[in-house]
C-alpha positions as CSV (number, residue, x, y, z in Angstrom):
1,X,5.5,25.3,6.0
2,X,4.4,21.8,4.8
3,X,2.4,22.2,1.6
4,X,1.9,18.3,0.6
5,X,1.1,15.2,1.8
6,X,2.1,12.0,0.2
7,X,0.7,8.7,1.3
8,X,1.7,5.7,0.3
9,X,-0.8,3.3,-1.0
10,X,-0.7,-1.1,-0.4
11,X,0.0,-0.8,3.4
12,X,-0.9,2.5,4.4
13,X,-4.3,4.2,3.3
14,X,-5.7,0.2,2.8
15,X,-4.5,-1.7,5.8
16,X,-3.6,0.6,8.3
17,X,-0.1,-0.2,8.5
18,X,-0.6,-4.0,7.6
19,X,1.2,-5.6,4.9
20,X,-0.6,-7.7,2.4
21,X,1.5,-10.1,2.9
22,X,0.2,-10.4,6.6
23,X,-3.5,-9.5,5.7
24,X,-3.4,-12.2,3.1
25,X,-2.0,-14.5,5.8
26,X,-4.9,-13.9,8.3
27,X,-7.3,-14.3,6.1
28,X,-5.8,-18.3,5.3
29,X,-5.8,-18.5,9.2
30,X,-9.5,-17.3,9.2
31,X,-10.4,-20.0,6.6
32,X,-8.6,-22.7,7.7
33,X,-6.2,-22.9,4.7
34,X,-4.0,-26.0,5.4
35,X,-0.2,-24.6,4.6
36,X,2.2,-23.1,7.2
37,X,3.6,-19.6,6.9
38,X,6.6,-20.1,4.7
39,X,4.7,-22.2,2.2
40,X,2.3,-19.7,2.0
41,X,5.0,-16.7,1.5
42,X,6.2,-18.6,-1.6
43,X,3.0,-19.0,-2.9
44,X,2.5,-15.0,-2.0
45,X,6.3,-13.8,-3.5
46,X,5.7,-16.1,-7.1
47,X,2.0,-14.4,-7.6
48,X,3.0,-11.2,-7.1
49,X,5.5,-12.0,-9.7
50,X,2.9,-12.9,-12.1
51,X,0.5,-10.2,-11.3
52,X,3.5,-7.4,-12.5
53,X,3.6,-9.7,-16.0
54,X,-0.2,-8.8,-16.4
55,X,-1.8,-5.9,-18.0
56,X,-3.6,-4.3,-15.2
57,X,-4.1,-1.4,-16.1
58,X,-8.1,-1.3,-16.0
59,X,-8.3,-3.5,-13.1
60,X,-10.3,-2.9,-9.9
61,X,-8.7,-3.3,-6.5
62,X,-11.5,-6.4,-6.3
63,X,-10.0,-7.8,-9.5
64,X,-6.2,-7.8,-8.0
65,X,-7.2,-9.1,-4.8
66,X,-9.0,-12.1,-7.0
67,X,-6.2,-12.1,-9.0
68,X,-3.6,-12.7,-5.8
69,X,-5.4,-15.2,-3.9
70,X,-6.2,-17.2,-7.0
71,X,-2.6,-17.0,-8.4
72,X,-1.4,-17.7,-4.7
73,X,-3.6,-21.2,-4.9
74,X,-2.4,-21.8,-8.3
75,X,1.0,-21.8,-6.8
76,X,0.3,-24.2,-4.1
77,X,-1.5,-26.4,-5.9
78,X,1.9,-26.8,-8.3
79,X,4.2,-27.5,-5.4
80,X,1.1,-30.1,-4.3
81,X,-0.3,-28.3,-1.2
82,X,-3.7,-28.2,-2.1
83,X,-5.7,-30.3,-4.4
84,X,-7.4,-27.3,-6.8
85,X,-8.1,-23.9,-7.4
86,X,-11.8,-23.7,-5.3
87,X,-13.4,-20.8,-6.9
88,X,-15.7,-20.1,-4.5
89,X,-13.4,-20.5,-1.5
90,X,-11.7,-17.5,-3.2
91,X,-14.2,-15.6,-3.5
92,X,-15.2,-15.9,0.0
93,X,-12.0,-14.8,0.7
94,X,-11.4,-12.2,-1.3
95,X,-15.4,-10.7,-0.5
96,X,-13.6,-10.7,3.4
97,X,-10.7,-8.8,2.5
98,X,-12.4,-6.1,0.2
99,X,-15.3,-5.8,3.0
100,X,-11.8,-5.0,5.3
101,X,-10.5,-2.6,3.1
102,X,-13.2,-0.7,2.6
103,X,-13.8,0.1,6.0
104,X,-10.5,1.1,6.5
105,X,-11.1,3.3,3.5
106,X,-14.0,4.8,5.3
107,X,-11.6,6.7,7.6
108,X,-9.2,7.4,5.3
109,X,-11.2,9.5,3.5
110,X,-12.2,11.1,6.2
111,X,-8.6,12.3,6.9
112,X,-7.9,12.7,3.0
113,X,-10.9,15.0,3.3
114,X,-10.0,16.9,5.9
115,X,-6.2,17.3,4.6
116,X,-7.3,18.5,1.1
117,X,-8.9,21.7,2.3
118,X,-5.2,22.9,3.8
119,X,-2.8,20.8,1.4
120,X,-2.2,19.4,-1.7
121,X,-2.6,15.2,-1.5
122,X,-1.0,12.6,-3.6
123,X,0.0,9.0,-3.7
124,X,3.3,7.2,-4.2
125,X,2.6,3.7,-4.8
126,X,4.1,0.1,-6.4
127,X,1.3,0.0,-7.9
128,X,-0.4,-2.2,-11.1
129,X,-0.9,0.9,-13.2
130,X,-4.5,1.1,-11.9
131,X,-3.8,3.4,-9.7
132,X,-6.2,6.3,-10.4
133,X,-9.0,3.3,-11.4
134,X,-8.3,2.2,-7.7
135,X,-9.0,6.0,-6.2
136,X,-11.7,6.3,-8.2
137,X,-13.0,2.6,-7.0
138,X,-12.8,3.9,-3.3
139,X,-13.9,7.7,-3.9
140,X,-10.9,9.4,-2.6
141,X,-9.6,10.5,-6.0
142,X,-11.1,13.7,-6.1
143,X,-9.0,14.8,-3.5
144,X,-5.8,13.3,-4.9
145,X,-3.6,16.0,-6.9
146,X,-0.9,13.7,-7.7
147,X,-1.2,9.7,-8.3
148,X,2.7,8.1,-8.8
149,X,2.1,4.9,-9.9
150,X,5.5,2.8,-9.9
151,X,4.6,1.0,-13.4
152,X,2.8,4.4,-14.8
153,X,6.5,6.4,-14.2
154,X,8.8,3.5,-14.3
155,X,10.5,3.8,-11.2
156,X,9.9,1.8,-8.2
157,X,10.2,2.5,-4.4
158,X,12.7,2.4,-2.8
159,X,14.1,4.6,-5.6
160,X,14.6,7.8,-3.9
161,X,13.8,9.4,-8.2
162,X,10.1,8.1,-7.3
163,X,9.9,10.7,-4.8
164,X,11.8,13.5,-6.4
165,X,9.7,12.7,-9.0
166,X,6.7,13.8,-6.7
167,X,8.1,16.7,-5.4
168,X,9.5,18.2,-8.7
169,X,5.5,17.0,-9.8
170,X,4.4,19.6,-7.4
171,X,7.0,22.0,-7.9
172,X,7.9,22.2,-4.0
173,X,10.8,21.7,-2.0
174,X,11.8,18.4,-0.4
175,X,11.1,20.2,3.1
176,X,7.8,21.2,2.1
177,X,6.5,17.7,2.0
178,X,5.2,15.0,4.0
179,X,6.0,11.1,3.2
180,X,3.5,8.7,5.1
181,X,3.9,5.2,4.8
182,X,4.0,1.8,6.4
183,X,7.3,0.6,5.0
184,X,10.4,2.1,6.4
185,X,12.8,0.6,3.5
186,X,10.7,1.6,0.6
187,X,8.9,4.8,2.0
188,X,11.0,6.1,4.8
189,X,14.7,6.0,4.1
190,X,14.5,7.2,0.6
191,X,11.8,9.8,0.9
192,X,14.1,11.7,4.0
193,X,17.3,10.9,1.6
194,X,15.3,13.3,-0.8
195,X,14.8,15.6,1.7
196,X,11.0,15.1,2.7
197,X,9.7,15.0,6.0
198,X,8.2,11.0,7.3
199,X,6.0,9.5,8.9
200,X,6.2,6.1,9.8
201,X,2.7,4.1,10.3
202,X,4.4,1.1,12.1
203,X,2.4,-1.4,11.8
204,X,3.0,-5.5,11.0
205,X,5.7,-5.6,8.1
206,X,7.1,-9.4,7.1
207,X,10.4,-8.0,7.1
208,X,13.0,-6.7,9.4
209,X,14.2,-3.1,9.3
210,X,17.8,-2.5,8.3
211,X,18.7,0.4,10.8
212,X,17.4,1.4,14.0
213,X,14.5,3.9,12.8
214,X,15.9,7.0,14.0
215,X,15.2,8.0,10.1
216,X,11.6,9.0,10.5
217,X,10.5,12.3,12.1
218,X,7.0,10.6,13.7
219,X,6.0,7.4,14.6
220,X,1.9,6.4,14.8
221,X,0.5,3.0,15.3
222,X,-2.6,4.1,13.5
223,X,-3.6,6.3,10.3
224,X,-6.1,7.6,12.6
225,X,-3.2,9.4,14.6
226,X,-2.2,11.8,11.4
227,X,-4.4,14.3,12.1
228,X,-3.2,15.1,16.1
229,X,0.3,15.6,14.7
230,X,1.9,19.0,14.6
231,X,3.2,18.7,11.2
232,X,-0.3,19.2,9.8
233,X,-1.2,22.1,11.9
């Protein structure tokens, strides 16, 4: 009998399978930013970097997108790709990518919802250590019983200890507990090393996968497909 669901969070609940790295890269596309792909990836990789050096701990999702796309101009303006930092041009930017998280968040709620009333909910994220700010921001923390937050414990993904941290958390069994998540590396392999049962939201990754899937118990294209699954029934 499953008795939690875990979802993973930056991928999963946000983008429906997308990686930020790819979201942040349609969203230069969509305004015309004047760098190719693997300039832009460096730019992407170095502020990320300097994002983990700062305290985030208060921070609002709005704030760390803000915080990534002017970090990532920062970067390309060092290396002489772009002239300046344009403040509003970031904005602009980062107003579309809230506006497209937050209707994916819309229906992840719904599901979060819906899955509370049967089972306990958490989230196992590399996060900022604004995790529960970041629920909160998006109204899905009420139905959260357990937020892992990879800077909170101190143990990152793909650290099988993050999730035996979760299940130990909950005082289940591994094979009492549902992984979801986008990445198969980080969220996959280790969870179903633990013991847990997966699901794999495939989606657009920036990476390719190391083995040949056969890891994860289901496969969906779509958060929207977690509900018609039998493991929740």
């Amino acid at each position: 009998m499953v008795k939690a669901v875990f979802f993973d969070f930056g991928g999963t609940l946000d983008t429906d399978g997308i990686h930020w790295s790819e979201k942040f890269w349609d969203i230069y596309q969509k305004f015309n930013i004047n760098v190719n792909k693997k300039e832009y990836e460096y730019a992407y990789v170095q502020a990320e970097k300097r994002i983990g050096g700062d305290d985030c701990t208060h921070k609002s999702f709005l704030n760390i997108l803000n915080l990534q796309i002017s970090y990532q101009f920062d970067e390309l303006n060092k290396i002489g790709l772009i002239d300046k930092v344009d403040e509003q041009l970031v904005n602009k930017m980062v107003e579309t990518c809230y506006g497209d998280v937050k209707k994916t968040m819309n229906y992840s709620r719904k599901i979060l919802k819906s899955l509370s009333e049967k089972k306990s909910i958490g989230i196992i994220s590399n996060f900022y250590g604004n995790l529960k700010e970041v629920c909160k921001e998006f109204d899905i923390d009420s139905y959260i019983t357990l937020f892992i937050d990879s800077v909170i414990v101190g143990i990152r993904k793909p650290d099988p200890n993050i999730y035996q941290l979760a299940v130990d958390s909950l005082q289940c069994k591994p094979e009492e507990v549902i992984m979801v998540g986008d990445s198969y590396d980080r969220d996959i392999i280790p969870s179903k090393n633990v013991g847990m049962k997966t699901v794999w939201l495939k989606g657009r990754s920036w990476c390719n996968y190391s083995d040949n899937h056969s890891s994860a118990d289901y496969t969906i294209s779509s958060i929207k497909e977690i509900v018609s699954l039998d493991l929740f029934k």
